[in-house]
N, CA, C and O atoms as a GROMACS GRO file, in nm:
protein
  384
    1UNK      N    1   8.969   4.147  18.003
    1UNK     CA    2   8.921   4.029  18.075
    1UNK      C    3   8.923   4.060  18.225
    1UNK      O    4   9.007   4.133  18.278
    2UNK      N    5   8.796   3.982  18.305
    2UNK     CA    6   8.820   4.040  18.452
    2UNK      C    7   8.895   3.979  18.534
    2UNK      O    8   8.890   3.857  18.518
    3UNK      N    9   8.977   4.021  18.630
    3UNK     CA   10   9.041   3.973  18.747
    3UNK      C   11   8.960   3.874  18.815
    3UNK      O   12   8.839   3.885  18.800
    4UNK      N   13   9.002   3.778  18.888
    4UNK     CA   14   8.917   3.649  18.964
    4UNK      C   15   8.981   3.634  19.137
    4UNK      O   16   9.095   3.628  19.183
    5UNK      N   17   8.843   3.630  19.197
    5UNK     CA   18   8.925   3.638  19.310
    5UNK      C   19   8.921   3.489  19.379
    5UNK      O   20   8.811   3.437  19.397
    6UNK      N   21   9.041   3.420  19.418
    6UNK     CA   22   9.006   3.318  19.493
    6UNK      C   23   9.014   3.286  19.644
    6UNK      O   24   9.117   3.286  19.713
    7UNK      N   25   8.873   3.254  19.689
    7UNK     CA   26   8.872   3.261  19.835
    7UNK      C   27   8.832   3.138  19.858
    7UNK      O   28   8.752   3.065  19.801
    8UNK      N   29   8.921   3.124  19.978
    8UNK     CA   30   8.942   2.978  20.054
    8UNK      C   31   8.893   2.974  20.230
    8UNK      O   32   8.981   3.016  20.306
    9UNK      N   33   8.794   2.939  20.280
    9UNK     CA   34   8.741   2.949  20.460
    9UNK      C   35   8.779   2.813  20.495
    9UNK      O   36   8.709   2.726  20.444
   10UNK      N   37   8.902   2.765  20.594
   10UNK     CA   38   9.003   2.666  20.652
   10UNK      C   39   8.973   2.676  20.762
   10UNK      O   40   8.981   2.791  20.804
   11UNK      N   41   8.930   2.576  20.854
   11UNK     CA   42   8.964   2.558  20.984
   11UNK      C   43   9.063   2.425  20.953
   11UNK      O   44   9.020   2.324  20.898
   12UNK      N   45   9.198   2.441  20.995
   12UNK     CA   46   9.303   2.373  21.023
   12UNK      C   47   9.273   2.294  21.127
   12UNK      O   48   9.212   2.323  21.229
   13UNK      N   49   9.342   2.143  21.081
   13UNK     CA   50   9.326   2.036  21.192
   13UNK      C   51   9.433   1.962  21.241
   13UNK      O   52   9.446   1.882  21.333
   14UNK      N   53   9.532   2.024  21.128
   14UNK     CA   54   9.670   1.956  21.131
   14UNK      C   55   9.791   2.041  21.126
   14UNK      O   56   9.877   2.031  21.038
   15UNK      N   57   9.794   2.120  21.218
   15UNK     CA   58   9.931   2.255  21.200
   15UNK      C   59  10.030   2.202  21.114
   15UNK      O   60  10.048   2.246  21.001
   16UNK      N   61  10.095   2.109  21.163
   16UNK     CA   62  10.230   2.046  21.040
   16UNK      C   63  10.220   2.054  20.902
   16UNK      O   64  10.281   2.117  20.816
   17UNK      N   65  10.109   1.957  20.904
   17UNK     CA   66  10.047   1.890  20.756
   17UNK      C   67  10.007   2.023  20.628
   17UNK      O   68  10.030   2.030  20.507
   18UNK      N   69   9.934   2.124  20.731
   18UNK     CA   70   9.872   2.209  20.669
   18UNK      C   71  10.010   2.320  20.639
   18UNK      O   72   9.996   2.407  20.553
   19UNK      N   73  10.112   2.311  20.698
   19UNK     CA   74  10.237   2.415  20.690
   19UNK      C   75  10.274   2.346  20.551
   19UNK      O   76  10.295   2.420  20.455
   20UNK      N   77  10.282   2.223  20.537
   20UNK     CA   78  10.364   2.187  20.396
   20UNK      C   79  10.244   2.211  20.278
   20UNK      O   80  10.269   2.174  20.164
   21UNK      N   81  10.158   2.251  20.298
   21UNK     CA   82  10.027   2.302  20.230
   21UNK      C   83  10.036   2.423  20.129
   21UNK      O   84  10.013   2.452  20.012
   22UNK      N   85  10.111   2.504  20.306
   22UNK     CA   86  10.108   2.654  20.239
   22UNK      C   87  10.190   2.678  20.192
   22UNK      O   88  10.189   2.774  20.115
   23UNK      N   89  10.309   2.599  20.216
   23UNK     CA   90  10.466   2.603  20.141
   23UNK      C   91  10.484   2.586  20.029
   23UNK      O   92  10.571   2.658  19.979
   24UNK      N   93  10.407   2.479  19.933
   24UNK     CA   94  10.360   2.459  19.801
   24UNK      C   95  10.274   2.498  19.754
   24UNK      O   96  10.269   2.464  19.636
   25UNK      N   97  10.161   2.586  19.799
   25UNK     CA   98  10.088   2.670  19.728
   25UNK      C   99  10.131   2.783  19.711
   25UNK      O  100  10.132   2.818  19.593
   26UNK      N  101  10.167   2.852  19.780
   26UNK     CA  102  10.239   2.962  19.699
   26UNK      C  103  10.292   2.987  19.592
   26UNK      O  104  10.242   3.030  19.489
   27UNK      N  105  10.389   2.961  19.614
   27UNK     CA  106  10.460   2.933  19.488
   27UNK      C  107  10.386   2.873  19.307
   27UNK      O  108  10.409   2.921  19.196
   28UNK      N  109  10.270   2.725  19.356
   28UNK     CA  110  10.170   2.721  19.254
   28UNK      C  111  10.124   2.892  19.228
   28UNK      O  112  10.156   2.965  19.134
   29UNK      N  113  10.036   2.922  19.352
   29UNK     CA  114   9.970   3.020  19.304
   29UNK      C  115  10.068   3.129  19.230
   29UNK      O  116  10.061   3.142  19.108
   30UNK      N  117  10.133   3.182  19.284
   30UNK     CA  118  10.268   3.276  19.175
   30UNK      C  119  10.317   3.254  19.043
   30UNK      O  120  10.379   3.325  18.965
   31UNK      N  121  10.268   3.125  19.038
   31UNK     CA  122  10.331   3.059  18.924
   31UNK      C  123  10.199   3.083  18.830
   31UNK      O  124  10.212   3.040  18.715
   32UNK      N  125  10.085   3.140  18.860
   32UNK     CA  126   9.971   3.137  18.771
   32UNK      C  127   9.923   3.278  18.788
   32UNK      O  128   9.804   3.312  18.789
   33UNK      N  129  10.063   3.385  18.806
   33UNK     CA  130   9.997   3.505  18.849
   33UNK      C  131   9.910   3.569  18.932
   33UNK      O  132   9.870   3.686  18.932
   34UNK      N  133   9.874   3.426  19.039
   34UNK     CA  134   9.830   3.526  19.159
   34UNK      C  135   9.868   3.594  19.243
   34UNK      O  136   9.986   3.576  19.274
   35UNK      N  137   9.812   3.670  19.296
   35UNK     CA  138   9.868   3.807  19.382
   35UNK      C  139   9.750   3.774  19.535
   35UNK      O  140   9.628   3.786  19.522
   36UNK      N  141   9.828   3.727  19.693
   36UNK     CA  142   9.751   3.707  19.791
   36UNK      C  143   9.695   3.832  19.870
   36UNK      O  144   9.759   3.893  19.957
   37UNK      N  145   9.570   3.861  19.830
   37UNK     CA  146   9.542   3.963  19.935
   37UNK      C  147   9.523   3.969  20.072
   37UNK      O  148   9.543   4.078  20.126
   38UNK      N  149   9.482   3.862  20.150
   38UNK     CA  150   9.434   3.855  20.250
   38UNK      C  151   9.507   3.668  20.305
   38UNK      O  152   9.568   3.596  20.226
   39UNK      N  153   9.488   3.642  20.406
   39UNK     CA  154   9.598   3.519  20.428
   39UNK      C  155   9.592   3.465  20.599
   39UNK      O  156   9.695   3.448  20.664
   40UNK      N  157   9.484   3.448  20.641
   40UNK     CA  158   9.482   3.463  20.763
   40UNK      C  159   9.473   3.561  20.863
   40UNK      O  160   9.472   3.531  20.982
   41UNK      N  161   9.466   3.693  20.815
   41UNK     CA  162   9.415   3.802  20.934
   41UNK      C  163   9.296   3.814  21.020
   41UNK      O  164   9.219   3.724  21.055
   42UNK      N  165   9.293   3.933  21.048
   42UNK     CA  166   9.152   3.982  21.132
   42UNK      C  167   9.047   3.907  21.050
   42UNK      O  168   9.048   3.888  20.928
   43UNK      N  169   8.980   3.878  21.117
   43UNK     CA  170   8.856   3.876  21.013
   43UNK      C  171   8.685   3.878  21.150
   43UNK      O  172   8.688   3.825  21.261
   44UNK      N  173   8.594   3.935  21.104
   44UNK     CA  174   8.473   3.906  21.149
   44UNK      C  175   8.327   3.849  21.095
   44UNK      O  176   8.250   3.908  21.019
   45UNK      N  177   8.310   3.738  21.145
   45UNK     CA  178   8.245   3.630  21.048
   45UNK      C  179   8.094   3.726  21.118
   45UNK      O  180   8.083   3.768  21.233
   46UNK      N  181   8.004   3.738  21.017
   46UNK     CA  182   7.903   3.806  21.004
   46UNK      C  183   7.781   3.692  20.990
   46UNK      O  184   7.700   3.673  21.081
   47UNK      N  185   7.778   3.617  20.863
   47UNK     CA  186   7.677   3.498  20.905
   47UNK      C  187   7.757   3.355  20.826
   47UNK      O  188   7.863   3.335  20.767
   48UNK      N  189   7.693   3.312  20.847
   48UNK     CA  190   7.752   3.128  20.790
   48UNK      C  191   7.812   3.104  20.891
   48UNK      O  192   7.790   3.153  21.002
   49UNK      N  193   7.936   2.986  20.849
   49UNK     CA  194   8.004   2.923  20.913
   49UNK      C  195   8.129   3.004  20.934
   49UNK      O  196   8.191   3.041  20.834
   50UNK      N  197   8.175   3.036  21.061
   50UNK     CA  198   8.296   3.056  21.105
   50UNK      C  199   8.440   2.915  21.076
   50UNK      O  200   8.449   2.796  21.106
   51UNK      N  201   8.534   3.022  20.999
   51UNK     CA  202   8.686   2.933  20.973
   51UNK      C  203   8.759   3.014  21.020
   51UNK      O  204   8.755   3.132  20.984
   52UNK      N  205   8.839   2.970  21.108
   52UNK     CA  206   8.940   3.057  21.137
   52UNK      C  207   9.062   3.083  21.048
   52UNK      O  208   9.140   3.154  21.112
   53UNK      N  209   9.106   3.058  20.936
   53UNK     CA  210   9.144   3.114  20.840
   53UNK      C  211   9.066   3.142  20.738
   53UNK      O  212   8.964   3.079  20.711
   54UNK      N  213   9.111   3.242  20.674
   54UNK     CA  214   9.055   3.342  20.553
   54UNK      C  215   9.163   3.374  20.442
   54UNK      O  216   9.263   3.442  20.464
   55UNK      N  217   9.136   3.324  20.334
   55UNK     CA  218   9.256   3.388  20.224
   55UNK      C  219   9.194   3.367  20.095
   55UNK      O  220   9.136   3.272  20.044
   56UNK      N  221   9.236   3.529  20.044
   56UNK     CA  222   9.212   3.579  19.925
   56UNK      C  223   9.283   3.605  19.874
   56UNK      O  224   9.371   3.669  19.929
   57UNK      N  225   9.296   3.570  19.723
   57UNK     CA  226   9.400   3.564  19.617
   57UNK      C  227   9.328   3.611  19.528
   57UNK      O  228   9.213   3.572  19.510
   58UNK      N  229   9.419   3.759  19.419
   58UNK     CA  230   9.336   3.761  19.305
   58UNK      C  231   9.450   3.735  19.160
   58UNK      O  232   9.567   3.765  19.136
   59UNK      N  233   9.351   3.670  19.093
   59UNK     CA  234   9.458   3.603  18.938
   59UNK      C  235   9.412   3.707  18.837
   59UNK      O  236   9.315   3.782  18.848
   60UNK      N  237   9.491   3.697  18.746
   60UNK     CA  238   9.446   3.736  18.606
   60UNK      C  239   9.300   3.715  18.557
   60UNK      O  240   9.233   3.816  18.533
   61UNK      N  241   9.258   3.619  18.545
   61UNK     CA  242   9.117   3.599  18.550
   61UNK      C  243   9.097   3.430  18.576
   61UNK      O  244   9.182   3.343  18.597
   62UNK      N  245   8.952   3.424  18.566
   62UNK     CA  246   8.877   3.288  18.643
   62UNK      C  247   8.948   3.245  18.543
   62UNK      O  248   9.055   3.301  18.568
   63UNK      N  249   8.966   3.187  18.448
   63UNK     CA  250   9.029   3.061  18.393
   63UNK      C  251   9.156   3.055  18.467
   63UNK      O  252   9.185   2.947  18.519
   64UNK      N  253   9.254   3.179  18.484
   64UNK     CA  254   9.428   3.092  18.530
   64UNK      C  255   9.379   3.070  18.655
   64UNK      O  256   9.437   2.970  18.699
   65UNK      N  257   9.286   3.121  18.752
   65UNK     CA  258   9.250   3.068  18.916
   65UNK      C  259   9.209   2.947  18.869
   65UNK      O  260   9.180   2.870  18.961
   66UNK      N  261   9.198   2.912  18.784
   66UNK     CA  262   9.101   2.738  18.769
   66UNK      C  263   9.236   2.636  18.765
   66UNK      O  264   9.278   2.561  18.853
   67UNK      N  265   9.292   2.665  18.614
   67UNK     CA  266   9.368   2.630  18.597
   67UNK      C  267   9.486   2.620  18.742
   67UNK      O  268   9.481   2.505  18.787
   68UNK      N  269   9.577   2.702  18.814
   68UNK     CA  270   9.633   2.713  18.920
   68UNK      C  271   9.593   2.561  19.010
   68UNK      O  272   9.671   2.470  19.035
   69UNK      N  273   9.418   2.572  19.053
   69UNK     CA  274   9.402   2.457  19.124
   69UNK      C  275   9.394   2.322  19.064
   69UNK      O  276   9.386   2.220  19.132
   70UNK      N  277   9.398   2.322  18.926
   70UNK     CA  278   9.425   2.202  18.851
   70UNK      C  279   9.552   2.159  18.816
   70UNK      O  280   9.558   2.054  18.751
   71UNK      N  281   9.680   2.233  18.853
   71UNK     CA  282   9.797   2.224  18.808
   71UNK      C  283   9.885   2.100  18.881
   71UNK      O  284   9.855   2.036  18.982
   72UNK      N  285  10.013   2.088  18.788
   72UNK     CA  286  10.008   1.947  18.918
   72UNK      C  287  10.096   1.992  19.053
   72UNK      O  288  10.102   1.929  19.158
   73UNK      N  289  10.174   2.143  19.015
   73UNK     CA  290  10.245   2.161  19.143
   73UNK      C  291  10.078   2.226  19.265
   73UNK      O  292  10.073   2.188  19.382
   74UNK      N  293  10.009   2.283  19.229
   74UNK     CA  294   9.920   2.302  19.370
   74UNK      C  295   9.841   2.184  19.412
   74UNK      O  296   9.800   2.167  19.527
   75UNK      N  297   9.818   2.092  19.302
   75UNK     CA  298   9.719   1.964  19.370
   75UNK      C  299   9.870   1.861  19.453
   75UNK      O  300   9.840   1.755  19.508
   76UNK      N  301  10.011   1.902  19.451
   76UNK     CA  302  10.063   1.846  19.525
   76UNK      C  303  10.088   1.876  19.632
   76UNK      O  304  10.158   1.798  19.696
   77UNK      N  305  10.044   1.993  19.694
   77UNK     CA  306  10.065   2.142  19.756
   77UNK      C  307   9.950   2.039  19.815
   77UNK      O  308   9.974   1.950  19.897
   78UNK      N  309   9.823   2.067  19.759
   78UNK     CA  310   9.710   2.033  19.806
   78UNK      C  311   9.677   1.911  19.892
   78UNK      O  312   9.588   1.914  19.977
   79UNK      N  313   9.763   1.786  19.864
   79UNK     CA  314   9.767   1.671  19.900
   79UNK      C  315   9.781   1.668  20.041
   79UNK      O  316   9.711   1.599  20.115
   80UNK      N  317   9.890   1.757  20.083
   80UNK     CA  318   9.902   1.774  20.228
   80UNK      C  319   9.769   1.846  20.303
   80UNK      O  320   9.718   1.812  20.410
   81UNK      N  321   9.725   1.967  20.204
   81UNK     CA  322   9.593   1.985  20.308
   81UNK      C  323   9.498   1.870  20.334
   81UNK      O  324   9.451   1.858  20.447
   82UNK      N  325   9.467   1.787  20.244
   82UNK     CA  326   9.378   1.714  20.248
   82UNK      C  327   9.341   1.587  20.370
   82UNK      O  328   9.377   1.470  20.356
   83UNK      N  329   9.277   1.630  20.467
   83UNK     CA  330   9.301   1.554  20.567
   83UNK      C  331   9.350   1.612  20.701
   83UNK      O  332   9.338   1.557  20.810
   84UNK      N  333   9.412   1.746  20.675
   84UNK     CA  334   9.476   1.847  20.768
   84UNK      C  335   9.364   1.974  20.768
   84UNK      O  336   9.398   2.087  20.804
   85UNK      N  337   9.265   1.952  20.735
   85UNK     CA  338   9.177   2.079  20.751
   85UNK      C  339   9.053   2.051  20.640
   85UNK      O  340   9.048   1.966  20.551
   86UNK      N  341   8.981   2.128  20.668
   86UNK     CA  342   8.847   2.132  20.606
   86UNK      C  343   8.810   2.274  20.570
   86UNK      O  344   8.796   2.361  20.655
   87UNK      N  345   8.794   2.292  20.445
   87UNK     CA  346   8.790   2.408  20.366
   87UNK      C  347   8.658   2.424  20.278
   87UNK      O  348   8.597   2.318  20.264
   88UNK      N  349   8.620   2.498  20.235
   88UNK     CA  350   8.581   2.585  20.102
   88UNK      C  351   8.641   2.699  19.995
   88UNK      O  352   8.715   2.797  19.984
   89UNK      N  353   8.579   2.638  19.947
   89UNK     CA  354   8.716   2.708  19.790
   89UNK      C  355   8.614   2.731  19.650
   89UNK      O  356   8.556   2.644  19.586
   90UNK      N  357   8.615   2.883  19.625
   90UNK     CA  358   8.522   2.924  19.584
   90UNK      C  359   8.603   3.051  19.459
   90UNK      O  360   8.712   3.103  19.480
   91UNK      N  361   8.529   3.073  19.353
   91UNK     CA  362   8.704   3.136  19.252
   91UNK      C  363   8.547   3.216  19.193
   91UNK      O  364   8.451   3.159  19.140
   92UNK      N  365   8.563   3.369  19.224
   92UNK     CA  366   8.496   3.435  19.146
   92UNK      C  367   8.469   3.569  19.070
   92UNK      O  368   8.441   3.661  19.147
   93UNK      N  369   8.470   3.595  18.967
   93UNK     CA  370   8.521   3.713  18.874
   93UNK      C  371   8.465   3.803  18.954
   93UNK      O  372   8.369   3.786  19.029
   94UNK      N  373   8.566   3.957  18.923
   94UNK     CA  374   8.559   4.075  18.953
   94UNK      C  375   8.450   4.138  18.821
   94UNK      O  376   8.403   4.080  18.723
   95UNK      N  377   8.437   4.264  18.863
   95UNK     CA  378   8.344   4.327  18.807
   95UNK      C  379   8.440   4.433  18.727
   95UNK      O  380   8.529   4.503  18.775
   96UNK      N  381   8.399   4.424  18.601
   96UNK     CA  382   8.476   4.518  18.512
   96UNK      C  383   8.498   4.662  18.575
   96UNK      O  384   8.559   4.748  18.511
   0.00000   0.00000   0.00000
């Protein structure tokens, strides 16, 4: 089965709000076997919309990345982003 990668583009609006965000997602995400590759670094936005955060996570495959954001510890995780930033969130299989 293939690996799934999940990528998230955040411009943060709420430093606090969005800290108790990342504090409870983690842990969701670990809890569903993801592994964070990327998390806010360098990044150079090439075309679209510029976010100043960037983070990539890869799971076991697209179903546990689904599952993960349906769970009830990350949609509580999530509660705090909501309102503290504006995102896209996008979960998509690797290539065998």
């Amino acid at each position: 089965m293939p690996t799934a990668l999940w990528i998230a583009h955040v411009e943060v609006t709420d430093a606090d709000a969005y800290a108790l965000y990342a504090k409870g997602a983690g842990p969701a995400v670990a809890l569903h076997g993801g592994v964070f590759l990327a998390r806010g670094g360098r990044h150079v936005q090439l075309e679209g919309n510029d976010r100043a955060r960037n983070v990539v996570a890869r799971f076991p495959s697209l179903e546990e990345a689904v599952a993960c954001y349906h769970s009830p510890e990350y949609q509580a995780a999530l509660a705090h982003a909501k309102g503290a930033s504006v995102r896209d969130l996008v979960v998509v299989e690797e290539i065998d």
